[in-house]
Kinemage of the C-alpha trace (Angstrom):
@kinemage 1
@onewidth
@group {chain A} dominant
@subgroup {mainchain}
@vectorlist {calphas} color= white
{ca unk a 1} P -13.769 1.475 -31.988
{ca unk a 2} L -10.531 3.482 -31.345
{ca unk a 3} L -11.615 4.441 -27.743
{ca unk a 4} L -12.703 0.971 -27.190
{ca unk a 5} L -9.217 -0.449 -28.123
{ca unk a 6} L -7.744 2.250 -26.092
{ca unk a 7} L -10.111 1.761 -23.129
{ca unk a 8} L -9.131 -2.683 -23.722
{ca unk a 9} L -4.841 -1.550 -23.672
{ca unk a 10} L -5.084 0.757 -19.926
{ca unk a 11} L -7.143 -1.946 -18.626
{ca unk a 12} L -4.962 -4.735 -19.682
{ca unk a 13} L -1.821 -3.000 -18.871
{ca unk a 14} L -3.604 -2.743 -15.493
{ca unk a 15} L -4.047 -6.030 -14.623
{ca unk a 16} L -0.124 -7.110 -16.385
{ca unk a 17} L 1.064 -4.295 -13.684
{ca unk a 18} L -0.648 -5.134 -10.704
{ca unk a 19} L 0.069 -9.222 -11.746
{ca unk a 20} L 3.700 -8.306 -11.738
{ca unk a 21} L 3.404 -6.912 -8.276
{ca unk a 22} L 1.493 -9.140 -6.752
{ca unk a 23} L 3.910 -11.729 -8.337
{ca unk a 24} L 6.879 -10.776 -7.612
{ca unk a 25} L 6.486 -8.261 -3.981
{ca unk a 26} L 6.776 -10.980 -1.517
{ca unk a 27} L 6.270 -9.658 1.864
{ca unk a 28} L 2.909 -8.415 1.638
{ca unk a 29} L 0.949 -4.997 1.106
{ca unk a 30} L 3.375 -3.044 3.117
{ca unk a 31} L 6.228 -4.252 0.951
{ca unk a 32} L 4.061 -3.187 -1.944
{ca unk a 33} L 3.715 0.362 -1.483
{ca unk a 34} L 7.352 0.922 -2.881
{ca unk a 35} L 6.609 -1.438 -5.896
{ca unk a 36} L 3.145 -0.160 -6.603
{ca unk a 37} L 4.691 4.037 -6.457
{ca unk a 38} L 6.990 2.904 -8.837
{ca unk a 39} L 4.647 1.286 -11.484
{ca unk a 40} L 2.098 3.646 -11.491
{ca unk a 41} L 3.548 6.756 -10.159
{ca unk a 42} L 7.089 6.915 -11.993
{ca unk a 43} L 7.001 4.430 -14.450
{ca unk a 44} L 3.376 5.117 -15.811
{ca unk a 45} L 2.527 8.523 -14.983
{ca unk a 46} L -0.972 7.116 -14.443
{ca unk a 47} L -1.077 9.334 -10.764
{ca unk a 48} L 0.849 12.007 -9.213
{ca unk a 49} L 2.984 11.576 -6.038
{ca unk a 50} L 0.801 13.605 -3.734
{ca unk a 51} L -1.658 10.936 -5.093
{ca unk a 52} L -0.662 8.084 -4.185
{ca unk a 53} L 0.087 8.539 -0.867
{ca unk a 54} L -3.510 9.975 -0.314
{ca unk a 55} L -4.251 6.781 -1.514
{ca unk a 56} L -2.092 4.204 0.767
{ca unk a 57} L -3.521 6.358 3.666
{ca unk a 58} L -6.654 5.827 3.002
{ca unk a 59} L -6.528 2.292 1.543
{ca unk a 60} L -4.525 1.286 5.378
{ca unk a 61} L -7.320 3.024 7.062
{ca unk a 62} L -9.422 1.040 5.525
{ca unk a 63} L -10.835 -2.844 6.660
{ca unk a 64} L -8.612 -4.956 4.212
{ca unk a 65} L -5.329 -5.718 2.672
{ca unk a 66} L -3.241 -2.485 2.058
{ca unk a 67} L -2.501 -4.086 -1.475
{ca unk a 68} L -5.917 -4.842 -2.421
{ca unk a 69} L -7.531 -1.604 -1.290
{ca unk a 70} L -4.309 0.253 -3.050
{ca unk a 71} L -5.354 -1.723 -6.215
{ca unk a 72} L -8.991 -0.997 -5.833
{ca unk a 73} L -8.384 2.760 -5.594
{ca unk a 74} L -5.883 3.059 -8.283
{ca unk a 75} L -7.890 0.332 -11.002
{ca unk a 76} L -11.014 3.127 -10.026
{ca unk a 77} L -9.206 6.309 -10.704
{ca unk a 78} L -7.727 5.419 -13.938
{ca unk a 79} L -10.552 3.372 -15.934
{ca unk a 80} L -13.287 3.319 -13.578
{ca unk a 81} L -15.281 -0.494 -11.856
{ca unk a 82} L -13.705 -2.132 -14.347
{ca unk a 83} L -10.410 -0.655 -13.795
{ca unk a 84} L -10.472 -1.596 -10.029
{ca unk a 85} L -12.047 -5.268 -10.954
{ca unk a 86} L -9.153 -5.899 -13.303
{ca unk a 87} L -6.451 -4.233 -10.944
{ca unk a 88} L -7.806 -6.105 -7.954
{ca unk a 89} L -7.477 -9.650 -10.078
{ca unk a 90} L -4.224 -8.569 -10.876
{ca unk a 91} L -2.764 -8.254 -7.652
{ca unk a 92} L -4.678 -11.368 -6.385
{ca unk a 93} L -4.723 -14.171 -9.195
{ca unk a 94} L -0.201 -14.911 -8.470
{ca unk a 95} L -1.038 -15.166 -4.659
{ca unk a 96} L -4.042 -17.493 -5.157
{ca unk a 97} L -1.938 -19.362 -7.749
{ca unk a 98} L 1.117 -19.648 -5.317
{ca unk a 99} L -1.151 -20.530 -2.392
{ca unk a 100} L -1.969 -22.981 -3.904
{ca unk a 101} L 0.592 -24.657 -5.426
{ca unk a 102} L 2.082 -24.957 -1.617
{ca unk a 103} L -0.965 -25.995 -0.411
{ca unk a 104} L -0.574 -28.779 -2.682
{ca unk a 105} L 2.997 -29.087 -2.265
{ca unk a 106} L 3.708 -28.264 1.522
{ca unk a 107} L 3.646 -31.992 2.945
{ca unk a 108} L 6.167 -32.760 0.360
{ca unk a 109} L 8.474 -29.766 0.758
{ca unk a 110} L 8.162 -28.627 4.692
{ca unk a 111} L 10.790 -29.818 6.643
{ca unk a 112} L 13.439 -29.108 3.971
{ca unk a 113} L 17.011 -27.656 5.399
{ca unk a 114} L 17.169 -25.454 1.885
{ca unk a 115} L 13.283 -24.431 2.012
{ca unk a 116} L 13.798 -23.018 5.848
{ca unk a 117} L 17.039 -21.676 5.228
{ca unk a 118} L 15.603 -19.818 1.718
{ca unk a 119} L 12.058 -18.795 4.127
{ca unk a 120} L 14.882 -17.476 6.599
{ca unk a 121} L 16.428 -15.079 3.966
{ca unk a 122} L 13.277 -14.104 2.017
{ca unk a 123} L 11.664 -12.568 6.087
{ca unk a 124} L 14.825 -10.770 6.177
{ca unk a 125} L 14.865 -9.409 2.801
{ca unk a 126} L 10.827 -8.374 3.603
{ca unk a 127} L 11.590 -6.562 6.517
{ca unk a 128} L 13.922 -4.763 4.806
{ca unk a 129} L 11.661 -3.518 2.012
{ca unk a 130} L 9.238 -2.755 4.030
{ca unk a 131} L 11.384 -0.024 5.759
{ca unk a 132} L 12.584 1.299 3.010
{ca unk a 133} L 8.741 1.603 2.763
{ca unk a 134} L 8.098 3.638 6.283
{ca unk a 135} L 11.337 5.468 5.693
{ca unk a 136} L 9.977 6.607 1.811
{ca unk a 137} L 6.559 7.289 2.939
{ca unk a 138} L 7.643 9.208 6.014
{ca unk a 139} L 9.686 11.555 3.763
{ca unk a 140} L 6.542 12.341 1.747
{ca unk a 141} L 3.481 11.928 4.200
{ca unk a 142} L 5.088 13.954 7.512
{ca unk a 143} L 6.023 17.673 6.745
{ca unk a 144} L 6.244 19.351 10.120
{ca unk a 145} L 6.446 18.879 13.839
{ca unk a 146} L 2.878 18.274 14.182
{ca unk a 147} L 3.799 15.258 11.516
{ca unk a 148} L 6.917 14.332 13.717
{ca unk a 149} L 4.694 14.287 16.697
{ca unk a 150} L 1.913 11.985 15.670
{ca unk a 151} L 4.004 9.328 14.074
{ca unk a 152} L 5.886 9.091 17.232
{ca unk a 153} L 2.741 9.009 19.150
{ca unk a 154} L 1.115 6.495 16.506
{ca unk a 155} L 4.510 4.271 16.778
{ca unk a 156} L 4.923 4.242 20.379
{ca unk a 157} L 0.755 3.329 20.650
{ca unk a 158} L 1.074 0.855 17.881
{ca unk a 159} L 4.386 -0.802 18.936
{ca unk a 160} L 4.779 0.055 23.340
{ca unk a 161} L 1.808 0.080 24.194
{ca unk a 162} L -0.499 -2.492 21.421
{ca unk a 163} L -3.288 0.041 20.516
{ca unk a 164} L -4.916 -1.193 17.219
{ca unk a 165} L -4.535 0.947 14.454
{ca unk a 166} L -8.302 0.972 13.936
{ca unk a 167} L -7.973 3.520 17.125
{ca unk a 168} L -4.681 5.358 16.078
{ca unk a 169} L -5.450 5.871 12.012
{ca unk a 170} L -8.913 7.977 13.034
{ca unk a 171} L -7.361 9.413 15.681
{ca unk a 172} L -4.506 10.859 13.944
{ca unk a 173} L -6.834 12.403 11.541
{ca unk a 174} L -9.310 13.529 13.797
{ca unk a 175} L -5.758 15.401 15.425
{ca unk a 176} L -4.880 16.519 12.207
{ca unk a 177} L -7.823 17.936 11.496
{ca unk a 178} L -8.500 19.899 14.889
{ca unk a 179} L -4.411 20.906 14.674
{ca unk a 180} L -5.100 22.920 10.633
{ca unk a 181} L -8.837 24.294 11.907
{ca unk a 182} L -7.115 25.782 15.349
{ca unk a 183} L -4.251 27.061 12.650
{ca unk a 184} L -6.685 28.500 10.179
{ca unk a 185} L -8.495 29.707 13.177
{ca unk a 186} L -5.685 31.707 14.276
{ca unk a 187} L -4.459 32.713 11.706
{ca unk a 188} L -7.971 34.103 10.955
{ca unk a 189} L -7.907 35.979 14.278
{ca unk a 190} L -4.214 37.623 13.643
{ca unk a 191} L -5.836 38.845 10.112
């Protein structure tokens, strides 16, 4: 009965975490990389560092929402389906609830000098978080020139030139790859 209590408290804690941050991260699944690291990795202790940014690459690589694929992958590592069930509810359920509320309430509030004018600072506060985002992740995920290299090659793709990152995610780690095996290869041969 004790495990099953304890098994009931993770999973509920869970689903009050990821409810917080899909409640209150407004700006999307990019803006909740910083929130999500924080929860789990700092404030928890449920993952390590190295961890979680293993899983945000994946989970962007991935078809879907960063957030839901994040929440999917962390529910799973720490208390299994049911673990990435109640994580992935947790994250969803405030978006579907605010959804829609404005469904229901957008004829009566669009149009509103106060509503634009709060819409206006909320984008500017998003893009903000969200590069504190790149700029934290960067730190963590690029460790050398090789690193250096490929983000600028994936930015300048992704932002000059408008290759979709379903081309520039496998191809940086198709790069990566071939860039450690022709190290380890060398390194081999100077052995």
């Amino acid at each position: 009965m004790d495990k099953d209590r304890k098994k009931f408290r993770v999973l509920l804690d869970l689903f009050v975490t990821f409810f917080k941050i899909g409640a209150f991260t407004i700006g999307g699944g990019l803006a909740m990389i910083p929130v999500i690291e924080k929860e789990i990795v700092d404030k928890k202790g449920y993952i390590g560092k190295e961890e979680i940014i293993d899983a945000f690459a994946v989970s962007q690589s991935l078809p879907g929402v960063i957030a839901i694929n994040s929440a999917i992958y962390v529910g799973y590592r720490i208390a299994g389906f049911l673990g990435a069930v109640v994580t992935t509810l947790g994250v969803v359920l405030p978006s579907f609830i605010i959804i829609l509320a404005i469904a229901v309430l957008f004829k009566t509030v669009s149009g509103i000098a106060w509503v634009d004018k709060l819409l206006t600072g909320a984008k500017a506060g998003i893009a903000g978080v969200i590069f504190v985002s790149v700029v934290n992740l960067s730190k963590k995920a690029i460790k050398d020139v090789f690193g250096i290299v490929i983000a600028a090659a994936a930015f300048v793709l992704a932002a000059i030139f408008d290759v979709s990152v379903i081309i520039i995610i496998p191809a940086g780690a198709i790069l990566g790859y071939l860039y450690h095996k022709v190290r380890e290869m060398k390194k081999h041969d100077t052995d």
